[in-house]
C-alpha positions in Angstrom: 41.4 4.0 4.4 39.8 1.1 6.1 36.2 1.5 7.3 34.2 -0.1 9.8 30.8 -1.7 8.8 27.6 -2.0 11.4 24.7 -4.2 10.6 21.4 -4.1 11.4 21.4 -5.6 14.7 23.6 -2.9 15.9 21.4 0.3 14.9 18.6 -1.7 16.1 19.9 -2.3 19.6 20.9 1.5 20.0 17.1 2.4 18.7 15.8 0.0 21.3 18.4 0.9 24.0 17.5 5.0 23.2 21.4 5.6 23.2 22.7 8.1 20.6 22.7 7.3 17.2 23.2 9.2 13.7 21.6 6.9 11.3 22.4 9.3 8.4 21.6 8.4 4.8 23.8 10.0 2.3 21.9 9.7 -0.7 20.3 12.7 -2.1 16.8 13.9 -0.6 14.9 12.2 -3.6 16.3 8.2 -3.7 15.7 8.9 0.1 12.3 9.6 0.4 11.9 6.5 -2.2 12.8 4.0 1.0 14.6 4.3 4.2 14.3 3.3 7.7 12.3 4.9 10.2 15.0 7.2 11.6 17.3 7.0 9.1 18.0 10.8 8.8 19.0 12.5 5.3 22.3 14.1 5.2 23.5 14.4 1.6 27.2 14.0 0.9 26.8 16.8 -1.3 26.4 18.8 2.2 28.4 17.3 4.0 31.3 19.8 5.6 27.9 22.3 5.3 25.8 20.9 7.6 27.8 17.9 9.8 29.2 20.4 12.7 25.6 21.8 13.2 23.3 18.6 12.7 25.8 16.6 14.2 27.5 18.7 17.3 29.6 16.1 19.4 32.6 14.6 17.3 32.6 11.2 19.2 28.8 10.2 18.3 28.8 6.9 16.7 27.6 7.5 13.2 26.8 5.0 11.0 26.4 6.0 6.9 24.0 4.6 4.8 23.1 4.2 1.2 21.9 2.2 -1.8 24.9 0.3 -3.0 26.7 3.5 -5.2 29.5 4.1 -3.2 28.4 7.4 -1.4 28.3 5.5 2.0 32.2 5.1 1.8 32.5 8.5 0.4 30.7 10.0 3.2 32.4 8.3 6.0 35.3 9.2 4.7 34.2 12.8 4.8 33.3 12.7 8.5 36.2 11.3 9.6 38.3 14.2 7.4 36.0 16.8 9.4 37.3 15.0 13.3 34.2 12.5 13.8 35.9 9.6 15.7 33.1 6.6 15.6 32.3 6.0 12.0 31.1 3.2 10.5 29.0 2.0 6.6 26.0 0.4 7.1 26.8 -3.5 5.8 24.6 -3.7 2.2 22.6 -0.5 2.2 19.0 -0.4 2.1 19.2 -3.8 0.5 20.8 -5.3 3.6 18.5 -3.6 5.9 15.7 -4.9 3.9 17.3 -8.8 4.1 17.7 -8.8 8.1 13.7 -7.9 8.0 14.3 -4.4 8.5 10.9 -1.6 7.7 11.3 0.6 4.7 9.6 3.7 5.0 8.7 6.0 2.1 8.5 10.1 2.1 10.1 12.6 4.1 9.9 13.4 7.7 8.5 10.0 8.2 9.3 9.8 11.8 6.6 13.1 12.5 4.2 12.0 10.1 3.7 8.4 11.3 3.9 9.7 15.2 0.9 11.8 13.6 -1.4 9.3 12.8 -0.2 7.5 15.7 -1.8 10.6 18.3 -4.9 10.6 15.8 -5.8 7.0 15.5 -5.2 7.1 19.7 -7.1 10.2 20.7 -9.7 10.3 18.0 -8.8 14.0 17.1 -12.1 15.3 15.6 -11.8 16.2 11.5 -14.1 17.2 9.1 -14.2 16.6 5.4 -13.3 19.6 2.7 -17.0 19.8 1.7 -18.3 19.7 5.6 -15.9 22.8 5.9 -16.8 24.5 2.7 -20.8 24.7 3.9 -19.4 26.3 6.8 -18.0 29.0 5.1 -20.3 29.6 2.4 -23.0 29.6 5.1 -21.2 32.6 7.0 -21.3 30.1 9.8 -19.2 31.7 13.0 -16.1 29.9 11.9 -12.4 30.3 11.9 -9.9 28.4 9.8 -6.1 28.7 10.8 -3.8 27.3 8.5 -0.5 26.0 10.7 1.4 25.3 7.6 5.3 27.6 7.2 3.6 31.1 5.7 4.9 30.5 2.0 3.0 27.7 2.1 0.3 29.4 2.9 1.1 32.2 0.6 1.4 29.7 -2.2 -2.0 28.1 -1.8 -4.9 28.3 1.1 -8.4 27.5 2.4 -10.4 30.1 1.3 -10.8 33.0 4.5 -7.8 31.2 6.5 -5.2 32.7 8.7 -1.7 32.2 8.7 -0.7 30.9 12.1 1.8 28.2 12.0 1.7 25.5 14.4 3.5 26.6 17.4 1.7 30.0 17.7 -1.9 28.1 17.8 -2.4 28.1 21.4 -1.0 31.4 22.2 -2.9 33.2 19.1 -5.9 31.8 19.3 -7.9 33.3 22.1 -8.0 36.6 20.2 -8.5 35.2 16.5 -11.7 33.9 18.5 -12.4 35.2 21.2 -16.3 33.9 21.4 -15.8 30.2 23.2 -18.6 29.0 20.5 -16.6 29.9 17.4 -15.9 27.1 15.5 -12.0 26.7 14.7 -11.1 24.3 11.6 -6.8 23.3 11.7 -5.5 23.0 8.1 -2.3 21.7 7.0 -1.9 20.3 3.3 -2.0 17.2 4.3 -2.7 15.4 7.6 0.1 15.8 10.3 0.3 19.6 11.3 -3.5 20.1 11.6 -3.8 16.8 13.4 -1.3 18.2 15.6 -2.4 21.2 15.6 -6.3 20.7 16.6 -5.0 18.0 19.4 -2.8 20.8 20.5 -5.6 23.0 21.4 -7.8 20.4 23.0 -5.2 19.2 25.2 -4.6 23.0 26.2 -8.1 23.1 27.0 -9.2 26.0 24.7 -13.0 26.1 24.8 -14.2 25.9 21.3 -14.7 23.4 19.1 -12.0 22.4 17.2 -11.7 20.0 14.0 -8.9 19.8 11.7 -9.4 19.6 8.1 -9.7 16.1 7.0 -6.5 15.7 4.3 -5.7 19.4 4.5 -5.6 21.8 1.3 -5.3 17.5 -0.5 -8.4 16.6 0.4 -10.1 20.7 -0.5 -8.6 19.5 -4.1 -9.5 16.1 -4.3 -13.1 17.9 -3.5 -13.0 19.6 -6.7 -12.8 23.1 -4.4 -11.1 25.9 -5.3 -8.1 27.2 -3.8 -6.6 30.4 -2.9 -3.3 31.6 -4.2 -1.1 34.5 -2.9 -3.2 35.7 0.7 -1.5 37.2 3.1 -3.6 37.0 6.2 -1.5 36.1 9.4 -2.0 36.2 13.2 -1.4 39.7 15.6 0.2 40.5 18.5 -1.9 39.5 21.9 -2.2 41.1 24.9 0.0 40.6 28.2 -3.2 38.7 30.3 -3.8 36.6 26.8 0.1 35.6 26.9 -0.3 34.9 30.8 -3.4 32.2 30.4 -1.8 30.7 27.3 1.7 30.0 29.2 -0.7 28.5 32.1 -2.1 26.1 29.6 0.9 25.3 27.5 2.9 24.6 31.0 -0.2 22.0 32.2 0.0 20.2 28.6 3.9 20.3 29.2 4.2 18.7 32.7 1.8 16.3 31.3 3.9 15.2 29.1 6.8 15.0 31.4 8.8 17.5 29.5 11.7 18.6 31.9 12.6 22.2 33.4 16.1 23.7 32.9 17.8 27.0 33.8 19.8 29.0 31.5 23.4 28.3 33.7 22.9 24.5 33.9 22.5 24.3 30.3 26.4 25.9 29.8 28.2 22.4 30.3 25.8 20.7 27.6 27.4 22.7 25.1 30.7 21.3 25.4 30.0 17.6 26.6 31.6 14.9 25.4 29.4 11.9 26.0 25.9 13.7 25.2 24.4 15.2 22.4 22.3 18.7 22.7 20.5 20.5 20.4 19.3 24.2 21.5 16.1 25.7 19.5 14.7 29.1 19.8 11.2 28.2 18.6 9.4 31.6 18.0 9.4 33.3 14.8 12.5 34.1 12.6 11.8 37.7 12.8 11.9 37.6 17.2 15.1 35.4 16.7 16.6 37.8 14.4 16.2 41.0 16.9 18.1 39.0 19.7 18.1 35.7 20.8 20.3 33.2 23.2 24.1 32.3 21.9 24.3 29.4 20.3 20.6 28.9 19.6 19.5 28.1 16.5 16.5 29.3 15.2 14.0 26.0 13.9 9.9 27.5 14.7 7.8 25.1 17.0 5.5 23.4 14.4 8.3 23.1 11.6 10.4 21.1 14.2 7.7 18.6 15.7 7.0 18.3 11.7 10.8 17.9 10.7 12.5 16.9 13.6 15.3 14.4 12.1 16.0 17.6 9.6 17.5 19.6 12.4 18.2 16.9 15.1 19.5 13.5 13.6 20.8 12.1 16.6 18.4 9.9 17.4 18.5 9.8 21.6 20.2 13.2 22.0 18.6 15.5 24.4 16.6 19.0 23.0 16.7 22.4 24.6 14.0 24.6 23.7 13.4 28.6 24.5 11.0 31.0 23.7 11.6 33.7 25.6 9.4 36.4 24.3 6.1 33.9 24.1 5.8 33.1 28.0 7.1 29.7 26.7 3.8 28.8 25.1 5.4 28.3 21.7 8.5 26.0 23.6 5.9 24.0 25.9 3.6 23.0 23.5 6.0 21.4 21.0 8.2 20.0 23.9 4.5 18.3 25.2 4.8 16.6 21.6 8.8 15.9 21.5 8.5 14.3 24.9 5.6 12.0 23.5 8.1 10.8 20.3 10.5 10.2 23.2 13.2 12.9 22.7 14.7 13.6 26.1 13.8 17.0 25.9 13.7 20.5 28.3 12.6 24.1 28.1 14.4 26.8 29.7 12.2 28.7 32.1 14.4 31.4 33.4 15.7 33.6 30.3 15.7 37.4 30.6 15.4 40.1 27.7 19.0 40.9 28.4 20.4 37.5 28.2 19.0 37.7 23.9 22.9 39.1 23.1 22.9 37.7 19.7 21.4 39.2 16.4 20.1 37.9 13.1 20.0 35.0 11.7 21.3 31.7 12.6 25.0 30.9 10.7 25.9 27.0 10.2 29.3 26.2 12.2 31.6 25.3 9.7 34.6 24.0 8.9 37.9 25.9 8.0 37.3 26.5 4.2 39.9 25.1 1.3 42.0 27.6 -0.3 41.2 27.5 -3.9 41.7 30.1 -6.9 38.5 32.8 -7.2 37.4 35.2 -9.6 35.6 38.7 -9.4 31.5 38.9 -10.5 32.3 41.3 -13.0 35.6 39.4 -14.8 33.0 36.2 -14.9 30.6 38.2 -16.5 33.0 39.3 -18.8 34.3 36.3 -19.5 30.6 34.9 -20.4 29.9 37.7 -22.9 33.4 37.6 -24.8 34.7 34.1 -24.1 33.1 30.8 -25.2 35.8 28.4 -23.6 34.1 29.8 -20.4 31.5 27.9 -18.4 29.8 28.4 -15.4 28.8 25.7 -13.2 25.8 26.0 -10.4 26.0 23.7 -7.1 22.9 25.7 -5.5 20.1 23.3 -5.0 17.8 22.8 -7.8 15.3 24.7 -6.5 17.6 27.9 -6.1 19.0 27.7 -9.6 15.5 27.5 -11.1 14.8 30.5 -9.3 17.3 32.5 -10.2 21.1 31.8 -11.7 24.0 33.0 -13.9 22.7 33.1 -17.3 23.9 30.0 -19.2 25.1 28.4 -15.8 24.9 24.9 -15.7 22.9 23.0 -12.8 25.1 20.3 -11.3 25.0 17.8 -7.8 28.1 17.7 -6.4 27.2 13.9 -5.2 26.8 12.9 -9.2 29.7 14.7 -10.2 31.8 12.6 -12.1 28.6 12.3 -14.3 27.5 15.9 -14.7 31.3 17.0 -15.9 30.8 13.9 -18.9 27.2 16.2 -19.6 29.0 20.0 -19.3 30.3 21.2 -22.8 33.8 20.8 -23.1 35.7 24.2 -21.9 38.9 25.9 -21.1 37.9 27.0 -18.0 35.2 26.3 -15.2 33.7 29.1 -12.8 31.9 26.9 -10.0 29.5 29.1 -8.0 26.3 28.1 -5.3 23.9 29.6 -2.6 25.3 29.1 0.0 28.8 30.2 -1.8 30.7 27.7 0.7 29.4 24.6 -1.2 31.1 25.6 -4.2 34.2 25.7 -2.3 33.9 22.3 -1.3 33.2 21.1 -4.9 36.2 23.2 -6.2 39.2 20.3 -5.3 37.0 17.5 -6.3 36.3 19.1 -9.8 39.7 19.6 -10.9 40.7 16.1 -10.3 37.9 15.1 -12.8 39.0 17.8 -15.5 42.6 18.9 -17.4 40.8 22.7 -17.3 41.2 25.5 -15.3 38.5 25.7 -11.7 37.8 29.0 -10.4 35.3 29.7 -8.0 33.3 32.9 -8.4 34.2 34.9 -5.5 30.5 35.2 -2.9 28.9 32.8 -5.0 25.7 33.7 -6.5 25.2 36.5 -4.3 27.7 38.4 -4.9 26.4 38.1 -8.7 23.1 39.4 -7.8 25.0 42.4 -5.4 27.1 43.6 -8.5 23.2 44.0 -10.5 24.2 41.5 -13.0 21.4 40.0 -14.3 19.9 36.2 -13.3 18.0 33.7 -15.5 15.1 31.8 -14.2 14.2 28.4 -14.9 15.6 24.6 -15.5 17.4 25.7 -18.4 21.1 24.1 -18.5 20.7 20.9 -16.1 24.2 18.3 -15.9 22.5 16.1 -13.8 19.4 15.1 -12.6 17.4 16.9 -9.8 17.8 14.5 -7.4 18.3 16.9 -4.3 14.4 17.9 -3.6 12.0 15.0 -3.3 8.3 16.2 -5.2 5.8 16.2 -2.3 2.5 15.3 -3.7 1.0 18.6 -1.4 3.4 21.0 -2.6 2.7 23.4 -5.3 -0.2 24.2 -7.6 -0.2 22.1 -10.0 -0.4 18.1 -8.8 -1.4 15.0 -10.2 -5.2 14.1 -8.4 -3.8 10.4 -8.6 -0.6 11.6 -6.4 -2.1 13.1 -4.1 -4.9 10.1 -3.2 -1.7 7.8 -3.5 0.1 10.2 -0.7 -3.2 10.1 1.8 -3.5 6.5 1.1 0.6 6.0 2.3 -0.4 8.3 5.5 -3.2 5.9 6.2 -0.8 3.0 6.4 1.9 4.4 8.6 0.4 3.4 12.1 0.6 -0.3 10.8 4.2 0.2 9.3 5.1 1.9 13.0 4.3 -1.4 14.7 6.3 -3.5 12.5 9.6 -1.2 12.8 9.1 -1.2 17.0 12.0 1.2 17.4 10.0 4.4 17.7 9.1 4.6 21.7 6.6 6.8 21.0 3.4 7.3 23.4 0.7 9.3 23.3 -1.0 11.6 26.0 
């Protein structure tokens, strides 16, 4: 199959143009967050038919594949065009060619947020004090309130001593009654820079009264410090009351028509689902639980703060409109982060007009998918079996890395579907392969491949891991079997509990540099309010 190439002129133009572009890079999340372009979002081939129809909604969006040289560009286009996408095309030479037509390489993950970050703070100033500035506070029962904006595990996992789970989204709704006395100090943490910059600017441009600093380098820079952290709190934000909810929508809607974000109703939005010459994504941006218990069809459920923080995870079409709701919030938690979309220069638009009854849909959001391959399963309990009595057995895990270390088959072996050829050469030599995942579609998708690579018998273990777990079988925790390397999670220096001091100064340092590396790409169009 022939495939068309684009070079770098071409993506360029489209970035400059703001017409519609999937910049995807195949590779796996780690080589990516090593070097890529500015928008060049990361789809893995080993996802592929998992996540294309949802990330990538209309089938005629010209997509252009990129990756280092291996081969998984091809691969990948090939894919697409198997799953009905019409327009395309390889990136000519990879990152390598980018790199010789002069093109910006940009290191991390959800580059495109954190750059526009520093961008808003370098331009507005946002006030910030340093970990040891915010520890005196504390330990001198100063009338202060620390809110950490971060997802809640990530809060869970690690914290500011006495902070509050309220991630970034719910900030200007929550806050009034976390403190209700205008002179309480309010201190934004993130764990590194971007969501409490973010975060604190959102509540000065709302106009909340107190004074309001993020935490300079986040739960990084409390480390760095040589301060301790806290590990498993649970603290997180309440309910508020009606005339609470009423001043905060007032606010958020002010910061929103600042911003120029645009007003839709809930009809004119029913032709955008099925367009054919215009991308739309549509986010319910509350919580997961107020999704769960009913929320518009066809929404998919990506909280307020995560999505200004990840934005090309959930929309990769650069230049493709975004619909946001938040029905239940009086549209605080949509306005605010559409006031920050609309300054990275999404086309974006809240809908203002959504009733109780028109949340017909229940739990949680379900990946559109395509029709699955037909390929020979096998029961939980004749796999367990199997394992116990029959060494010529292996079983063979295409979760993500981070899944299988937290719980697998016992004796399972971890493998990435993009590095397959090599992880079968690792595997021990068997009569027959049991290929299982989380999600259990993924294993589906592998099933085909593997058999061309191996003379044994491929079954795949009916419901994947789940189903394992359903039947009470037991699961083994840790990296124990690995066939390939874990390429598929990227090590952020803020994650965790255990990081290298040296990492995490290098990360702050690489934030520093962004607004620089931002005015060399000059594709971004971003402005700040």
């Amino acid at each position: 199959m022939h495939i068309n190439t684009k070079n770098y002129s071409f993506v360029r133009n489209k970035l400059l143009n703001k017409e519609e572009i999937a910049f995807v890079d195949v590779r796996e999340e780690d080589p990516h967050a090593q070097e890529h372009p500015l928008f060049a979002a990361n789809l893995p081939l080993s996802r592929i038919e998992f996540d294309a129809y949802g990330k990538l909604p209309r089938k005629n969006v010209p997509i252009v594949t990129l990756d280092d040289g291996e081969g998984l560009a091809e691969l990948a286009a090939q894919r697409l065009i198997a799953l009905g996408y019409s327009d395309v095309s390889v990136f000519e030479n990879g990152i390598q060619g980018w790199k010789a037509a002069g093109g910006e390489l940009f290191r991390d993950v959800n580059v495109p947020s954190k750059s526009f970050g520093e961008l808003v703070e370098s331009q507005r100033h946002t006030p910030s004090l340093s970990a040891q500035e915010v520890k005196k506070l504390i330990d001198d029962k100063e009338d202060v309130v620390v809110v950490d904006v971060r997802r809640f595990d990530e809060y869970n996992t690690m914290s500011i001593p006495t902070g509050i789970s309220v991630p970034g989204a719910e900030l200007v709704l929550r806050l009034p009654e976390l403190a209700p006395n205008p002179k309480t100090k309010i201190i934004v943490n993130c764990a590194g820079r971007t969501r409490s910059i973010i975060g604190t600017q959102s509540l000065i441009n709302a106009g909340i009264p107190n004074e309001v600093n993020a935490l300079r380098n986040g739960t990084i820079g409390w480390t760095l410090a040589g301060q301790a952290l806290d590990k498993g709190q649970s603290r997180q934000f309440k309910e508020v009351s009606e005339s609470t909810t009423t001043e905060a929508a007032a606010r958020a809607r002010s910061v929103a028509d600042q911003a120029r974000v645009k007003r839709v109703s809930l009809a004119a939005i029913e032709p955008w689902k099925s367009q054919s010459d215009r991308t739309s994504y549509f986010f319910d941006t509350r919580t997961p639980e107020e999704y769960e218990a009913g929320h518009l069809p066809g929404f998919r459920s990506v909280p307020g703060g995560q999505l200004v923080q990840e934005t090309e995870m959930v929309a990769p079409v650069r230049g493709a409109r975004i619909v946001l709701t938040d029905p239940s919030g009086g549209g605080v938690r949509a306005n605010m982060p559409a006031s920050w979309l609309a300054q990275m220069a999404w086309d974006v638009y809240v809908i203002d007009d959504v009733q109780s009854s028109d949340l017909t849909e229940k739990g949680i959001w379900k990946a559109p998918l395509p029709s699955l391959p037909i390929v020979a399963s096998v029961d939980a309990m004749t796999v367990s079996h199997w394992l116990k009595t029959d060494s010529n057995t292996i079983a063979v895990d295409f979760s993500t890395h981070a899944n299988y270390v937290k719980g697998h088959i016992p004796g399972s072996w971890y493998a990435l579907r993009s590095q397959l050829a090599d992880a079968i050469k690792q595997l021990p030599q068997a009569d027959r392969y049991v290929l299982t995942s989380f999600p259990t579609e993924l294993s589906l998708f592998v099933a085909q491949e593997f058999q061309k690579l191996t003379k044994a018998e491929v079954l795949v273990l009916e419901g994947g891991n789940t189903a394992w777990a359903a039947a009470g079988l037991e699961m083994e925790k840790g990296p124990s079997h690995l066939a390939s390397p874990p390429l598929d999670r990227y090590k952020r220096p803020y994650e965790g509990t255990s990081v290298d001091p040296a990492a995490m100064q290098a990360y702050l340092d690489w934030e520093f540099g962004l607004v620089a590396q931002l005015g060399k790409d000059g594709t971004h169009h971003f402005w700040v309010l």
